[in-house]
N, C-alpha and C positions, 0 to 999 in steps of 0.2 A: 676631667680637666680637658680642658679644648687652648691651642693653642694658636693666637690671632696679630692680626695688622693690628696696632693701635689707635693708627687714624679710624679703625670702625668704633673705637670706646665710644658708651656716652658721658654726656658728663660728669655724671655722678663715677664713673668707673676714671677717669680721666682724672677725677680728684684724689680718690683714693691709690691710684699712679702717684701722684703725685707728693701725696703725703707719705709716700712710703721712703720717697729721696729724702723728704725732711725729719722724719723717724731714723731711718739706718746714716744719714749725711749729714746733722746738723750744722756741721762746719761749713759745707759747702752750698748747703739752700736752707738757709734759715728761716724761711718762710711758705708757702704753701702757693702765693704768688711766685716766688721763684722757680719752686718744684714744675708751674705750670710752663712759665716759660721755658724751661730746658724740655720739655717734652713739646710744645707744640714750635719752639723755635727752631726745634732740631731736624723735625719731622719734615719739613719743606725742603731742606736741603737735598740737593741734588744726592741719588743712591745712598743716603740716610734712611735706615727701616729701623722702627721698633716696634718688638712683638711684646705681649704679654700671655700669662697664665690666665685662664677664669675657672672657676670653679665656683660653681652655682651663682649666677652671677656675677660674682664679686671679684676683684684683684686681688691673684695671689702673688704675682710676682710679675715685673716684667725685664724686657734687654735693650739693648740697641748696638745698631753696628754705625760707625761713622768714615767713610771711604778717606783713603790716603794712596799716597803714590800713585797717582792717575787710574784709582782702583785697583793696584795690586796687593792692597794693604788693606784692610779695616781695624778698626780700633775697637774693641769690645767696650761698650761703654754706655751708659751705666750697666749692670747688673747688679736685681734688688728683687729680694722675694721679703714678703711678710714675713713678720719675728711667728706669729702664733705658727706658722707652715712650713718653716725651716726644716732641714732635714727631714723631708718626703721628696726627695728625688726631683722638685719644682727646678732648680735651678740648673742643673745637669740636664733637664728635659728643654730651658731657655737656653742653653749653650750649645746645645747639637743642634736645635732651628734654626739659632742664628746662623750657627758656624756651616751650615748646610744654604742659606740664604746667601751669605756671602761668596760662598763658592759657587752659586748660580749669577751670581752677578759679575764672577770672573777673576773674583780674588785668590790670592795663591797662601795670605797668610792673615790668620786674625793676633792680634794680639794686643795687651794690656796694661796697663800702671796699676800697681800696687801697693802702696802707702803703708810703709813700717813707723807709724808716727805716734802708736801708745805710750804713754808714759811708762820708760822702762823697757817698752818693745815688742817684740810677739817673738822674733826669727833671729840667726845667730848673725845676723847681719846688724841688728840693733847695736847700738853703744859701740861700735866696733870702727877701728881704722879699715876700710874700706881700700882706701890707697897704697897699703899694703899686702900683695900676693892676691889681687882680689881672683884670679884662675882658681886658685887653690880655694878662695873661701868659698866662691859658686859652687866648686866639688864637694866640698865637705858643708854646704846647705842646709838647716835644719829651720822646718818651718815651723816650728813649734807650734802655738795656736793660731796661727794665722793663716786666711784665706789663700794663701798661696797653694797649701797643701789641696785644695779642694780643685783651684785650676789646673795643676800637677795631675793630680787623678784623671783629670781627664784630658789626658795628651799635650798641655803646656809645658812648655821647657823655661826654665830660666837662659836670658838673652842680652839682659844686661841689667845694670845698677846705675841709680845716679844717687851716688853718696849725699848727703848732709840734705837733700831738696824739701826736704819738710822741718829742718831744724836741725842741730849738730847731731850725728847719730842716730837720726832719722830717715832712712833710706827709701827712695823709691824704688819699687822690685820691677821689672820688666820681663816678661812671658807671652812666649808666642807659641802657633805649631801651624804646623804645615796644613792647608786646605784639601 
């Protein structure tokens, strides 16, 4: 597995990017035309990098970072690996490049939104008053199945919540860590 610029994909690698946001995101790019637009829309942007995974040609996963706070900040965003390649270390390998990329460009913190919007929930923040003692519910955290635990693994902290942002009892999770 070799890990690259995106702007080097070719096309075909470019679509397969792309279909991968409309596979794992259907909410958010329902189409393969949209997929394409967030990745070449994004890529022009000033200190805007997306890497990907290859593996024997093909796309196994890719990342991007999107600059905030006059670069003090990057937003992790998207992160998407292939359903058949999940759980082989692809994505932990897309999170130290970036997060190693970002910190050559000057940034002090990466961090990310999380979407607790399953029917039912994933984390104990689901279903839950939020606006009550929300210190204590951050401390006592369980991420049940949800990707949070996976960012958490590798040196994210939870940093805040935006209660109801996806629907009542649908939480946005927010994790950061230090560059």
């Amino acid at each position: 597995m070799k890990i690259v610029n995106i702007n080097t994909l070719n096309e075909s690698q470019l679509n397969q990017a792309a279909q991968m946001l409309v596979d794992a995101f259907p909410h958010s790019w329902e189409t393969l035309d949209k997929g394409l637009f967030e990745i070449n829309g994004r890529w022009s942007e000033p200190d805007t990098l997306f890497l990907a995974a290859i593996i024997d040609g093909e796309v196994a996963g890719w990342c991007g970072i999107l600059p905030q706070y006059s670069g003090n900040v990057f937003e992790l965003h998207p992160l998407v690996v292939r359903a058949d390649v999940r759980g082989q270390g692809i994505g932990r390998l897309l999170v130290e490049a970036i997060s190693k990329a970002a910190k050559d460009k000057g940034g002090k913190t990466l961090w990310l939104g999380a979407d607790d919007e399953r029917e039912g929930g994933e984390t104990s923040f689901a279903n839950t008053d939020l606006y009550d003692d929300l210190p204590r519910r951050i401390k006592e955290f369980d991420h049940g199945t949800h990707q949070a635990a996976f960012y958490m693994k590798l040196g994210f902290k939870i940093v805040g919540v935006l209660p109801d942002a996806n629907g009542i009892g649908k939480p946005d999770i927010f994790l950061a860590k230090s560059l």
